[in-house]
C-alpha positions as CSV (number, residue, x, y, z in Angstrom):
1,X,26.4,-11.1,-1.9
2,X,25.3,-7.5,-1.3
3,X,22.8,-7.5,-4.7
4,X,21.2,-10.6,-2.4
5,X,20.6,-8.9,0.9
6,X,19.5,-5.7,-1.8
7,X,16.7,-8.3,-2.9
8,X,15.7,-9.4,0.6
9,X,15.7,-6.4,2.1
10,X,13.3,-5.4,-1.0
11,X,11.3,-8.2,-0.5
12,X,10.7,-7.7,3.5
13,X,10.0,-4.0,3.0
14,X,7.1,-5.0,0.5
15,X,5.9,-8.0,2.9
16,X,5.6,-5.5,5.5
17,X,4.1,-2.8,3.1
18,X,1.4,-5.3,2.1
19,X,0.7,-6.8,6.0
20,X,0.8,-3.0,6.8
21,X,-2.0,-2.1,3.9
22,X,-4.1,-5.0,5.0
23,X,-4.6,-4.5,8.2
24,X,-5.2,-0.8,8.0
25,X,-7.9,-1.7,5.6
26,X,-9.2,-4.1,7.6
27,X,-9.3,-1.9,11.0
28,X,-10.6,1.4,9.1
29,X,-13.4,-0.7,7.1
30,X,-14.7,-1.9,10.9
31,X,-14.6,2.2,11.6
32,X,-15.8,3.0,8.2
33,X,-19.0,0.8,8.9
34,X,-19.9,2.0,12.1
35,X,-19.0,5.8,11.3
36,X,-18.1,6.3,7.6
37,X,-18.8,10.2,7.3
38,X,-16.3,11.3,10.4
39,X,-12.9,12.5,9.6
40,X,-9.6,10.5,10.4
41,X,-7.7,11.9,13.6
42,X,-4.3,13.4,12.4
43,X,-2.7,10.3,13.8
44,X,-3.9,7.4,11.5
45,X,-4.3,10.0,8.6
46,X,0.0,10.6,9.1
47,X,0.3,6.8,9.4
48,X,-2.0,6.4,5.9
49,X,-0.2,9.0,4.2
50,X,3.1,7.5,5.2
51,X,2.3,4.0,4.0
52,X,1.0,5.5,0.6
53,X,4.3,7.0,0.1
54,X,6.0,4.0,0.3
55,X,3.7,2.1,-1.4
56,X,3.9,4.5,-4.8
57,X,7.5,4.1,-4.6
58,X,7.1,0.4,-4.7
59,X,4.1,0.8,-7.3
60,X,6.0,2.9,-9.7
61,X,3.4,4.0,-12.8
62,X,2.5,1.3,-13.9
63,X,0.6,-0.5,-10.7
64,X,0.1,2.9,-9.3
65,X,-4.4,2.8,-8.5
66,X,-4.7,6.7,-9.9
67,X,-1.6,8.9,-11.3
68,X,-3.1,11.7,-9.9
69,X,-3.2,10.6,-6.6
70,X,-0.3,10.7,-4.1
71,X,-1.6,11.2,-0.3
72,X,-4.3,12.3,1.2
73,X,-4.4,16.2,1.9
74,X,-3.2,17.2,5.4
75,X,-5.8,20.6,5.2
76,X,-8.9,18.7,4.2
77,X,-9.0,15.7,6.5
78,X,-10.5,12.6,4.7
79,X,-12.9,10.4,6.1
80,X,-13.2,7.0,6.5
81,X,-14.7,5.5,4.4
82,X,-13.0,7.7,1.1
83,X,-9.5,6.4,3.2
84,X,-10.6,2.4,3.1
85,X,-11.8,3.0,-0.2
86,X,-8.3,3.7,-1.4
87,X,-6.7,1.6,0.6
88,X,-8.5,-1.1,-1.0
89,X,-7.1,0.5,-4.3
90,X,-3.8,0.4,-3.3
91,X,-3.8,-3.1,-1.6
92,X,-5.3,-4.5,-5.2
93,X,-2.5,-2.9,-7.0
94,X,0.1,-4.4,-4.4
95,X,-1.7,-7.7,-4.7
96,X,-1.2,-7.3,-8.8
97,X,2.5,-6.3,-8.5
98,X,3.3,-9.3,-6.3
99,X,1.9,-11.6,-8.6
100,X,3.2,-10.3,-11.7
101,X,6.4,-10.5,-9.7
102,X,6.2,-14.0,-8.7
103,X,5.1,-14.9,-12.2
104,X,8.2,-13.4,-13.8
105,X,10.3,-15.4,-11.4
106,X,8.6,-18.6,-12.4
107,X,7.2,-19.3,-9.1
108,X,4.3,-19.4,-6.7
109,X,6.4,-17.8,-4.5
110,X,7.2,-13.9,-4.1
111,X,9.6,-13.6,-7.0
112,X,11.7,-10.3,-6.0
113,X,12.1,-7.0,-7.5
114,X,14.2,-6.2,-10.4
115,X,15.5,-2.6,-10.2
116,X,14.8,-1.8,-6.4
């Protein structure tokens, strides 16, 4: 029963990962168009750089957007625009996992993750 609640557990923590990488998109895209060359406040730049750390160790290599990239630099303080451009990378390569996982499983459905 514990390998089961392992799995849902997994499962709720990607949900959330995904509804977390959407809606950040979404809100920084609305800043990005209205002021795409200002920096992001140290705030939402911890808050990004938190949710790309969970998302590579979701990811892994293989859906990971670019192996050279990990977080955004705390020094040199991105804008807005270069963050919703990656998180549109990142919320593609989510997107792909959860379908690939689905279609393992044989479903339409979120399938689950083997080895998490």
């Amino acid at each position: 029963m514990a390998k089961k609640n392992e799995k849902e557990e997994a499962e709720h923590e990607f949900e959330k990962l995904h509804d977390q990488i959407s809606s950040l998109h979404l809100e920084l895209s609305t800043l990005a168009k209205k002021s795409s060359n200002d920096a992001l406040n140290k705030f939402k730049l911890k808050v990004v750089n938190d949710i790309l750390t969970r998302s590579n160790g979701f990811l892994g290599e293989k859906y990971k957007p670019f192996k050279d990239f990990e977080r955004f630099e705390d020094e040199s303080i991105p804008t807005n625009s270069d963050v919703t451009m990656m998180l549109g990378q990142y919320l593609a390569c989510v997107e792909k996992l959860r379908y690939d996982q689905s279609k393992s499983a044989g479903s339409t459905t979120f399938g689950g993750f083997d080895g998490f």
